[in-house]
Every structure is written in structure tokens, then in C-alpha cells.
Backbone bond lengths (Angstrom), bond angles and torsions (degrees), N, CA, C in turn:
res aa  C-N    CA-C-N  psi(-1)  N-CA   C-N-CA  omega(-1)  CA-C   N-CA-C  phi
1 X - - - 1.458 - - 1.533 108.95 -
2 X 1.092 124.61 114.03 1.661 116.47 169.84 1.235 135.23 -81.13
3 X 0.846 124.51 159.16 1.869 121.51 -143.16 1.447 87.41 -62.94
4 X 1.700 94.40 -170.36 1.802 108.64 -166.07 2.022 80.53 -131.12
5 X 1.512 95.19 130.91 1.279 91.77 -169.88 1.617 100.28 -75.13
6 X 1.197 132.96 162.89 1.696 139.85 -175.09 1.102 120.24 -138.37
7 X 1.511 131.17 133.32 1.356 132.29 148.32 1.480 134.78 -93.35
8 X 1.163 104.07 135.06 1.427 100.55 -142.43 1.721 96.26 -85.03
9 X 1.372 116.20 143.03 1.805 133.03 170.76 1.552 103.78 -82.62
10 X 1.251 115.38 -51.55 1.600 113.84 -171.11 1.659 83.68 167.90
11 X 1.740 107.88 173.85 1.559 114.31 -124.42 2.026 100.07 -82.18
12 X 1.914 104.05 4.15 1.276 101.49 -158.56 1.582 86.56 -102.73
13 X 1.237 132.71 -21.55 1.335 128.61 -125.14 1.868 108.35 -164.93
14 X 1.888 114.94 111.06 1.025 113.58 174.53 1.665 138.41 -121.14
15 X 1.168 120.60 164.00 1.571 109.25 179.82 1.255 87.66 -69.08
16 X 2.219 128.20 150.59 1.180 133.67 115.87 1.565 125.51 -74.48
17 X 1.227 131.06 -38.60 1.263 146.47 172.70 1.318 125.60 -134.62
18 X 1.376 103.62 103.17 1.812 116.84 -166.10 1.486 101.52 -82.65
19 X 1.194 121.35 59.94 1.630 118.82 147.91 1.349 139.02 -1.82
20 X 1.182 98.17 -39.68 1.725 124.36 -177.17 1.352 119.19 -75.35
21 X 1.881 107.24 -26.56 1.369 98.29 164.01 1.362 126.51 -126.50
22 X 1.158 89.22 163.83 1.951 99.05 -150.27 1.598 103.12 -84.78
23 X 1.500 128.87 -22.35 1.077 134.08 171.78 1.711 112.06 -72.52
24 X 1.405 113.89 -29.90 2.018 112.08 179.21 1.372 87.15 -89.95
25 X 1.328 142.67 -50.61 1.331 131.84 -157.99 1.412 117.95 -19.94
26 X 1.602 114.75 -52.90 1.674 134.98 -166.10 1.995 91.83 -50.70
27 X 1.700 93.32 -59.04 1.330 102.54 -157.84 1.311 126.31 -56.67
28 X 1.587 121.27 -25.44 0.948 148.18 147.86 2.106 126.56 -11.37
29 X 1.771 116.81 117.99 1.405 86.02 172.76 1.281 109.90 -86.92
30 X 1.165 133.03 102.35 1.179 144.55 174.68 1.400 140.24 -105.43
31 X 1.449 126.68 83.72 1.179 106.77 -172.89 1.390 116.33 -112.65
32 X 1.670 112.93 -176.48 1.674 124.58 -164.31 1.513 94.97 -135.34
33 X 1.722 109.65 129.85 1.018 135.00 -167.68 1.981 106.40 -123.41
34 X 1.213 123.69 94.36 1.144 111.35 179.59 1.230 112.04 -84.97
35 X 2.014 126.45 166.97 0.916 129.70 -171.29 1.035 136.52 -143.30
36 X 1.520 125.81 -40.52 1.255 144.68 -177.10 2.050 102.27 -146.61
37 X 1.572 90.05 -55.99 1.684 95.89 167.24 1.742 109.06 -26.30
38 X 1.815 87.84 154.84 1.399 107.02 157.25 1.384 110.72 -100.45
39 X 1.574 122.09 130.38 1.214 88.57 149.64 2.045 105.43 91.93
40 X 1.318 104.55 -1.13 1.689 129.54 -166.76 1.408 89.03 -58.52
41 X 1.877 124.88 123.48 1.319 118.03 174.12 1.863 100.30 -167.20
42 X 0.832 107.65 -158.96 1.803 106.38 -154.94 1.602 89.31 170.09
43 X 2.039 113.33 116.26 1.320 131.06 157.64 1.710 115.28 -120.30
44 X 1.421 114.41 170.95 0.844 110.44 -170.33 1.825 105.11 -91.68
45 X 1.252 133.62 151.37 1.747 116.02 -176.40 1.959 86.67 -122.72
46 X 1.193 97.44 -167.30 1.597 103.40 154.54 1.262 155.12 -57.89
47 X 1.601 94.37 -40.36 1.247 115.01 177.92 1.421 105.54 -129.60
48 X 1.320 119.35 20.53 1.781 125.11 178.55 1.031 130.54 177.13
49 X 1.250 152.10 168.65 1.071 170.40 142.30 1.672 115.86 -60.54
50 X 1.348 111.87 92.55 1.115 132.35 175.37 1.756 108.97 -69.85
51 X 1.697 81.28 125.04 2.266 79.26 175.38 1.029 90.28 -130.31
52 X 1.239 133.26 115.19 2.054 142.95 164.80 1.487 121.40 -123.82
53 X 1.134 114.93 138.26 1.642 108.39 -178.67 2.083 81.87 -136.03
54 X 1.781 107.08 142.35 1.267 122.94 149.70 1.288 161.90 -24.59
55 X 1.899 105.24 -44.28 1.250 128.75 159.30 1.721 105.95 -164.11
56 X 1.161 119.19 144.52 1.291 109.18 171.33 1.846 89.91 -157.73
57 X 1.570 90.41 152.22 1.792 98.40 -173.06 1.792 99.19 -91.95
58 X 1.468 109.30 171.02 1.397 107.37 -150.84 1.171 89.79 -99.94
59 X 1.333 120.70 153.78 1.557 153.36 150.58 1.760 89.01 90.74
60 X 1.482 114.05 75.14 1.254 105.76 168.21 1.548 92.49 -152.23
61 X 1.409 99.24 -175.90 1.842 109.80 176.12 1.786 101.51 -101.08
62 X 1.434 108.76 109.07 1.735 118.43 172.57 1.758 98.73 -65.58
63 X 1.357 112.29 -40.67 1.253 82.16 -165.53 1.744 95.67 170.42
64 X 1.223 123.43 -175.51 1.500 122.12 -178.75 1.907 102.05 -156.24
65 X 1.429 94.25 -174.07 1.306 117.59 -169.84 1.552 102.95 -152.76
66 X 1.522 120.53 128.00 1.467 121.04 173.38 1.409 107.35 -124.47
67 X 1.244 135.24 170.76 1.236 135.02 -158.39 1.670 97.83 -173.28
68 X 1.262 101.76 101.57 1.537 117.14 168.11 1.669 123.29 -56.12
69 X 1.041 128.14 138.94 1.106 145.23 -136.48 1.300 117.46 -132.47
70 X 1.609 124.01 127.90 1.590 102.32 164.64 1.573 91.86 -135.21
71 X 1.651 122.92 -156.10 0.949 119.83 -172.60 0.981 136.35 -49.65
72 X 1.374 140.80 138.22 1.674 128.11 146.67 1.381 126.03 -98.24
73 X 1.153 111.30 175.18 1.671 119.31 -176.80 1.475 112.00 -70.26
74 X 1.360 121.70 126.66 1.679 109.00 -148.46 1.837 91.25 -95.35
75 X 1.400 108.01 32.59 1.910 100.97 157.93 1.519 106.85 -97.16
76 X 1.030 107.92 -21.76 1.659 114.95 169.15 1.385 131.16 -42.49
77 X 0.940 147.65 116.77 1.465 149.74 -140.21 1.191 131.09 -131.67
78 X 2.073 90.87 -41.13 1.894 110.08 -175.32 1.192 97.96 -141.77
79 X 1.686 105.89 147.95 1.591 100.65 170.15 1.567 105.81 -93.23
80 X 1.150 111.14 -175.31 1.468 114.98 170.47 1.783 111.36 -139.41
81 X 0.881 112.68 134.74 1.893 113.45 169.74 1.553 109.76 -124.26
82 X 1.352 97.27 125.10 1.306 111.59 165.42 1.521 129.74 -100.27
83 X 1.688 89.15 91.89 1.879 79.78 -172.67 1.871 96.84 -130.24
84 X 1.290 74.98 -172.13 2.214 92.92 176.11 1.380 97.84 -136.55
85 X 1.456 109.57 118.01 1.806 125.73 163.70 1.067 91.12 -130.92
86 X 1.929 87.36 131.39 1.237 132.20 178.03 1.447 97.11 -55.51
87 X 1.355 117.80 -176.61 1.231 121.58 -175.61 1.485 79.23 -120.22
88 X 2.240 100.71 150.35 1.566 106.59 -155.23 1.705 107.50 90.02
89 X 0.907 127.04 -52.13 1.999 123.98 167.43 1.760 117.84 -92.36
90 X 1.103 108.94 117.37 1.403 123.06 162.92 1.964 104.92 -94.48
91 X 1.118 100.17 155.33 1.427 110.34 -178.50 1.838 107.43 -133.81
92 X 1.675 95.98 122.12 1.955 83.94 175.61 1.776 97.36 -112.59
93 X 0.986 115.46 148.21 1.744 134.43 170.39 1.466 99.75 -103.04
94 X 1.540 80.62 130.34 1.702 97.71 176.45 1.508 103.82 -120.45
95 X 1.344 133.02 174.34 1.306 127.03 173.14 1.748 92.53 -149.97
96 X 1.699 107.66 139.77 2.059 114.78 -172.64 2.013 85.39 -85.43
97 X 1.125 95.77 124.29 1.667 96.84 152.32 1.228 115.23 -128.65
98 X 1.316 138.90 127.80 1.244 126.44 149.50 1.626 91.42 100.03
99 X 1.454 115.20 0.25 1.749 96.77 -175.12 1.871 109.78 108.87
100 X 1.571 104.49 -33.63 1.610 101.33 169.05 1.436 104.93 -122.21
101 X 1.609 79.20 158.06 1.986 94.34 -175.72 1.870 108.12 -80.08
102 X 1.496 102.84 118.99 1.464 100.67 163.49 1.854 125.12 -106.04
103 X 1.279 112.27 148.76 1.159 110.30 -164.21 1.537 107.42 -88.37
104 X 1.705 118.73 141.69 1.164 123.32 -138.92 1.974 96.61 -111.08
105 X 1.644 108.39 54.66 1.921 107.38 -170.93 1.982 88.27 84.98
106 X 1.341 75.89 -176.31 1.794 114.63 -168.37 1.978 90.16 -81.52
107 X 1.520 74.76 149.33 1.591 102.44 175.61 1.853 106.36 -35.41
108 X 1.542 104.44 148.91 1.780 86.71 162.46 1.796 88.35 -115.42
109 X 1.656 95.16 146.20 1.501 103.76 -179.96 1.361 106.79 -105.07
110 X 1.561 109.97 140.36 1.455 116.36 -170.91 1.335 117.34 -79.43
111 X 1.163 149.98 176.33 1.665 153.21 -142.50 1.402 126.91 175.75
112 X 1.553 90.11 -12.42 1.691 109.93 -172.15 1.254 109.68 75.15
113 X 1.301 138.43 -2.23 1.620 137.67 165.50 1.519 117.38 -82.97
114 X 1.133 94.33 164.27 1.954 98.29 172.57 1.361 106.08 -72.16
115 X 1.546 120.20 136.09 1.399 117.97 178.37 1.486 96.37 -119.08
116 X 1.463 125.57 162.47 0.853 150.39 175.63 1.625 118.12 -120.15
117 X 1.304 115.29 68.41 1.710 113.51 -149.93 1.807 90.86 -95.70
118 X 1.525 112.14 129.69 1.506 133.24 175.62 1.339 105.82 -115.19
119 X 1.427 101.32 123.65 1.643 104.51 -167.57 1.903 78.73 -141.66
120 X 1.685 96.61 134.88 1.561 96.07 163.51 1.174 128.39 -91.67
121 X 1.631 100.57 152.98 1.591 107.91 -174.21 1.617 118.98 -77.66
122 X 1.498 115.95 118.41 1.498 120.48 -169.48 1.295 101.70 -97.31
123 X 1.015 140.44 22.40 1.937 147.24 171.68 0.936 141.83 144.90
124 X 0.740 145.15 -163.20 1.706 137.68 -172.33 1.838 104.14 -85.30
125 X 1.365 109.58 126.68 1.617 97.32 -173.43 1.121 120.87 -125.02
126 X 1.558 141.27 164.33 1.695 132.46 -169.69 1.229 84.02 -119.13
127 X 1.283 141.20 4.84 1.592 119.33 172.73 1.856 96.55 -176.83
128 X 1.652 91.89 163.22 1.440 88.94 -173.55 1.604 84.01 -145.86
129 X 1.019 134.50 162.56 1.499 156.13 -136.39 1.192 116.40 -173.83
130 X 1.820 110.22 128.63 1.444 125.76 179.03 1.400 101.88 -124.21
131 X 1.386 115.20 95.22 1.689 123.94 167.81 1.438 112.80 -72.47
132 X 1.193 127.81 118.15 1.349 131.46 169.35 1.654 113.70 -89.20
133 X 1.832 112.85 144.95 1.183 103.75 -156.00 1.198 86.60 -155.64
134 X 1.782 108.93 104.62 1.302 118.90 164.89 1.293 126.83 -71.42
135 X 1.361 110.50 122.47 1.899 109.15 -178.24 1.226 100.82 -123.58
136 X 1.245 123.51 28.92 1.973 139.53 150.82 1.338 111.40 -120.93
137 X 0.500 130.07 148.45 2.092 150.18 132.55 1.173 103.18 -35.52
138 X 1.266 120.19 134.27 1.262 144.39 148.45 1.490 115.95 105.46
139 X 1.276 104.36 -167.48 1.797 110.59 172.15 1.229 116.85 -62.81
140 X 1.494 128.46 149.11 1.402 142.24 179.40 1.512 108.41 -153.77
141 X 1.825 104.75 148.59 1.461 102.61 165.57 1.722 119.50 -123.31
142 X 1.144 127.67 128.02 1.312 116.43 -175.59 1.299 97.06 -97.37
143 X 1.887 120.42 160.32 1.318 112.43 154.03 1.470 103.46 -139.07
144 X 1.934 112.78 132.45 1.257 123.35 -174.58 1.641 93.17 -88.89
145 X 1.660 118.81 140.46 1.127 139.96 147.94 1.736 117.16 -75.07
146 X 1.186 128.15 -75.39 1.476 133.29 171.16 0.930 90.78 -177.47
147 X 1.414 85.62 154.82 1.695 132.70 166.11 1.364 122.89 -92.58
148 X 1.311 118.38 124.48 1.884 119.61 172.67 1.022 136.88 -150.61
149 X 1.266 143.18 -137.80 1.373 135.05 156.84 1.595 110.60 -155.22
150 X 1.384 103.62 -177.39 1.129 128.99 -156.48 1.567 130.24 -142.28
151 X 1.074 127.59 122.58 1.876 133.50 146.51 1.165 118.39 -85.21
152 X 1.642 110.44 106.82 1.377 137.18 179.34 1.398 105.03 -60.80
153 X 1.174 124.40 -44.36 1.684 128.31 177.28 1.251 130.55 -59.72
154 X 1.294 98.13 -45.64 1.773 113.80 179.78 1.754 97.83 -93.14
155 X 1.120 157.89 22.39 1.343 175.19 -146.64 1.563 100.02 -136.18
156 X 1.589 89.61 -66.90 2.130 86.96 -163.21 1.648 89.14 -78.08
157 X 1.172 110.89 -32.04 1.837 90.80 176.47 1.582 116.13 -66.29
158 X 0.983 135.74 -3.71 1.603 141.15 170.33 1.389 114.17 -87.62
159 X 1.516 107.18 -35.90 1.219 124.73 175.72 1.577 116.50 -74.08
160 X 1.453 121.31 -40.93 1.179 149.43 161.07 1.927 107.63 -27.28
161 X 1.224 66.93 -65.78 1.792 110.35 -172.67 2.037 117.42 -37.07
162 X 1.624 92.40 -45.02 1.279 99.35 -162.43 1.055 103.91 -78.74
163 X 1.942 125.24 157.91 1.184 121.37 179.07 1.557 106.90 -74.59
164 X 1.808 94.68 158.57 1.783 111.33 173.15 1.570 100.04 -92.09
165 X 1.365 121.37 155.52 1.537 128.74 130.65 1.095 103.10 -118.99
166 X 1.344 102.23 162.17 1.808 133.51 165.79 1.443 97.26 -84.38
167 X 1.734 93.12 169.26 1.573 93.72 -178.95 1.537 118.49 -60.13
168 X 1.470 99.20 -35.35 1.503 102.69 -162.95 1.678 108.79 -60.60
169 X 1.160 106.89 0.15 2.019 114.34 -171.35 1.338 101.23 40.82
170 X 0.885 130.50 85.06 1.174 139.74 149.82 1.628 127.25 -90.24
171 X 1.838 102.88 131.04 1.704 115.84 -150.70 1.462 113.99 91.68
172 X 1.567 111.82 -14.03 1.645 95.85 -160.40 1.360 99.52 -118.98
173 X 1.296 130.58 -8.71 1.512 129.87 172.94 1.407 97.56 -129.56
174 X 1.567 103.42 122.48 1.777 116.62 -151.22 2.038 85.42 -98.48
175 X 0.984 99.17 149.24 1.939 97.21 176.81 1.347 108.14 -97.41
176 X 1.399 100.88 156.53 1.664 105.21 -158.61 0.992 119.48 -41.35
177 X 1.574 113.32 -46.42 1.533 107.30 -173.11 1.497 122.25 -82.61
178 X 1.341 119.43 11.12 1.539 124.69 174.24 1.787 99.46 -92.62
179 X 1.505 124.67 -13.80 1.484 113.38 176.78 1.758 114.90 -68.95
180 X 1.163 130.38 137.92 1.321 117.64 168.56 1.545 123.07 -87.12
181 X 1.066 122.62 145.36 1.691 135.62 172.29 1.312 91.43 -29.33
182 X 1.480 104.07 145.54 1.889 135.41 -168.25 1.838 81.73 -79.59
183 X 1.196 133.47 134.50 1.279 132.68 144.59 1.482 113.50 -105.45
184 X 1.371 133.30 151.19 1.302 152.89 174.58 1.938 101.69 -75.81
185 X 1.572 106.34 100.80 1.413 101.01 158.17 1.532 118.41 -74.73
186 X 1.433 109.13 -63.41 1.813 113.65 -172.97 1.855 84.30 -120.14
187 X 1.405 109.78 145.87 1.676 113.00 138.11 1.362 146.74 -74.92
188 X 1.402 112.54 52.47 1.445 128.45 -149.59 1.279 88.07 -68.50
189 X 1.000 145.14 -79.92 1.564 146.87 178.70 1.483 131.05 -66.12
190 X 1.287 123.03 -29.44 1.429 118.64 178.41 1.991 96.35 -165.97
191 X 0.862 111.16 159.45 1.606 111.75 170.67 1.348 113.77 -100.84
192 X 1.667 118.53 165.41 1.116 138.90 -156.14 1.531 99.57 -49.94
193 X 1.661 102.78 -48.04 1.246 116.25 -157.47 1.784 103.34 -78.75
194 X 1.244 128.32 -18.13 1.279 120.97 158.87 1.116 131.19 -49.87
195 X 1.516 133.87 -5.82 1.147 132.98 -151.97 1.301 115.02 -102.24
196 X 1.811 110.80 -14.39 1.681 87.12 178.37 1.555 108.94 -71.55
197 X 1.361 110.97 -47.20 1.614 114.02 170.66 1.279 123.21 -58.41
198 X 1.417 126.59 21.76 1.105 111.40 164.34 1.606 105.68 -115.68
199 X 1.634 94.19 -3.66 1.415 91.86 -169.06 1.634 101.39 -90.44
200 X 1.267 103.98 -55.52 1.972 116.07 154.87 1.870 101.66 -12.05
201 X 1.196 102.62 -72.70 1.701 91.52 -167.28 1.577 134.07 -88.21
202 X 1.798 95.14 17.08 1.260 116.17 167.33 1.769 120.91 -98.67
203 X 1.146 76.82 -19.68 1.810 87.56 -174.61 1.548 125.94 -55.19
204 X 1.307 119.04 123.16 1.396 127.63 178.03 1.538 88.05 77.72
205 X 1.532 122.46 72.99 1.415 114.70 158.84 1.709 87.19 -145.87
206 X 1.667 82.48 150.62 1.592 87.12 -173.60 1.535 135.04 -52.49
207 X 1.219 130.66 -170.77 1.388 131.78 -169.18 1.498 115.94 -85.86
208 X 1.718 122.03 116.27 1.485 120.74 -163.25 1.474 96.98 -94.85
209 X 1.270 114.08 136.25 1.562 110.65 130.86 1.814 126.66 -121.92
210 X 0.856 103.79 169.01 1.985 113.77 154.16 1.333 112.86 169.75
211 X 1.056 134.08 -128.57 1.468 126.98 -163.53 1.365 112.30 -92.16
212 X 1.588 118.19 151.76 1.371 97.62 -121.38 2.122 82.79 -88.25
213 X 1.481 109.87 -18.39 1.374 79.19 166.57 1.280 148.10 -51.64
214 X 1.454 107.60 -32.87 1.197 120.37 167.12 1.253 146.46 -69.08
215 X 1.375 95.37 -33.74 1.729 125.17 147.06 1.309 112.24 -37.88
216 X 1.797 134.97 -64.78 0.870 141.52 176.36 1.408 116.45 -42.21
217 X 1.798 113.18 -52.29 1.660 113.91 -179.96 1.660 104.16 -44.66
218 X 1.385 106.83 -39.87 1.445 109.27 -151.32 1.723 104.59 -82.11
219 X 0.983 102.16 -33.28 1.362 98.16 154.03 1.300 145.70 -86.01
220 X 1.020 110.24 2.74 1.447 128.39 154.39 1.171 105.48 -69.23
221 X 1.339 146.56 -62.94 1.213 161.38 -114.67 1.367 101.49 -112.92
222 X 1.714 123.77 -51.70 1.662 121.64 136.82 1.036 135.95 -62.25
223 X 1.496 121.68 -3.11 1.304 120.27 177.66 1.348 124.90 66.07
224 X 1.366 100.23 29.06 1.529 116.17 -176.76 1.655 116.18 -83.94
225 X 0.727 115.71 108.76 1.742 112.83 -176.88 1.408 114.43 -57.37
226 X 1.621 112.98 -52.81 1.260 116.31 178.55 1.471 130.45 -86.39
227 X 1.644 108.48 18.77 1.667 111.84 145.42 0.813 112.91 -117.77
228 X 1.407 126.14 16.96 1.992 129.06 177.65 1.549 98.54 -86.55
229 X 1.678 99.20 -41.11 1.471 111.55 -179.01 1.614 118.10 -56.17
């Protein structure tokens, strides 16, 4: 079987099938299996892979999606799917081993949120499968993000890895008197020496925010420490 080409998420964990974009979609082995749906179909959008069918009666299978398969990296353990079901669609993952389809855990039920569904890998597989499973009436739209996998081991060690704070954040909010005096690199906007009058005709005006660069000018300019900060 030859490998399954991957894009990598970060050093534990990779895309197999980037859903999300509409330019790999074509390239993709991907096929559409209708079932009960009206109307059972799957396009590519911008940011996803659109799966919608017209009408379909409740508590049946609308329809699926399979996706041919070749090797993975045998530290890999769990898959992961990134999709959004509507609420009314459950979705089960199957994975072919050996020639029969095994079922990949319990249904994931939709909510209308982004799910992040982790199902482990039970062997080496030539295809993996997203059955859609209407438990409403009527039309629905799902949209798949990608599909990938994962090393559970090298994961919690990354996770392991990262620094803790306490609430109190400590190191990360410096106290006033550890900030140093504002110095003037360039006068792109006003000079050093502009500043008492700018501070004069700011005075006693209410409390600014927005981004925090800008925040900063403005506190410079009032001489506010704690929006420079």
C-alpha cells in the first residue's frame, strides 16, 4: 500500500484529506454514496466541503462519503474528523480492514458546532467512511473541514511540554515600576517635544481603547502608563 500523502497540523498530528480546500477536493479519492436522501450530494465551498441532501425521512442513512486510503505512519493511533452536523444528523466512521468494514466508536451527534471527532485507529486501512444519519425529517447541510490522524504519545508530550501559570500570572504582567520611560525612535507623527500639548488637550477625556497598537500611541500621547502597557 503506498503511503497517504499528509499535511502536517503540528509535529503530533496530520491532515489526510483537506476538505477545506476547494482546489485538492477534485484530487481527492473520494466518493458519494446516496441512500435514503433526496437529492444526496457533496461540493466543494471555500472553507469546506459541503454535504446536503433536500428531504430525507428520519432515523435513516441519507447517504455517505468514502475516501480511499493508503498507508500511514504506524505511530499513528487515532483518527480525527473535523466536521459541523447540524443538529437532526448523526455521523458514524467506519474504517475497511482486512476486506470488512469496522465501525469506528458510537455515532457523533450533530449540534451545529465544530466537532473535533477522535476515533482510534484499529489497522491498517484502504478506506475510511463517513455515514450520515438522519434522525430528523427533512433537508440538512453538513460541512467537512478534514480528516487526519494522530500520535497520542508524542501529543501529551507536547502538551506536557508547554509552560503552566497560576492565576496570579506571574513574569507576565511586569509592575509599573519595572516598565521603562517611552523613548522617541522616529517622529513619524508628532515630535518628542509635542507632547506636553498634546497631553494638555487630552486631559480629562474619557477612557480609550482599541487595538492595542493604537492604544499605546494614545497613551503615549496622555501619558498614560496603563494603556502604553
Amino acid at each position: 500500500m503506498p503511503p497517504m500523502f499528509l499535511w502536517e497540523l503540528n509535529p503530533a498530528e496530520s491532515i489526510f484529506a483537506p476538505l477545506h480546500d476547494e482546489s485538492t477536493l477534485p484530487q481527492l479519492p473520494l466518493t458519494r454514496d446516496a441512500s435514503e436522501a433526496v437529492n444526496f450530494r457533496h461540493e466543494a465551498g471555500w472553507d469546506s466541503t459541503r454535504v446536503q441532501w433536500d428531504n430525507c425521512a428520519a432515523n435513516v442513512v441519507a447517504g455517505s462519503l468514502t475516501l480511499q486510503m493508503g498507508a500511514l505512519p504506524a505511530r499513528f493511533d487515532y483518527y480525527m474528523f473535523c466536521v459541523v452536523l447540524p443538529q437532526g444528523v448523526s455521523a458514524q466512521f467506519a474504517a475497511e480492514i482486512d476486506g470488512a468494514w469496522r465501525a469506528l466508536g458510537e455515532p457523533a451527534v450533530g449540534d451545529g458546532s465544530r466537532l473535533e471527532v477522535t476515533r482510534p485507529i484499529l489497522g491498517a486501512a484502504t478506506a475510511v467512511r463517513m455515514t450520515f444519519l438522519a434522525t430528523q425529517s427533512g433537508a440538512a447541510m453538513c460541512t467537512l473541514r478534514w480528516w487526519g490522524a494522530g500520535d497520542s504519545d508524542l501529543l501529551s508530550r507536547l502538551e506536557a511540554a508547554k509552560p503552566r501559570y497560576d492565576e496570579a500570572w506571574s513574569g507576565l504582567i511586569l509592575s509599573a515600576g519595572a516598565w521603562p520611560a517611552p523613548k522617541f525612535a522616529r517622529g513619524l507623527l508628532f515630535a518628542e517635544s509635542d507632547l506636553p500639548a498634546l497631553r494638555e488637550r487630552e486631559r480629562g477625556l474619557e477612557p480609550w481603547m482599541a487595538e492595542p497598537v493604537v492604544c499605546a500611541l494614545v497613551g503615549l500621547v496622555r501619558g498614560d502608563e496603563a494603556l502604553m502597557r
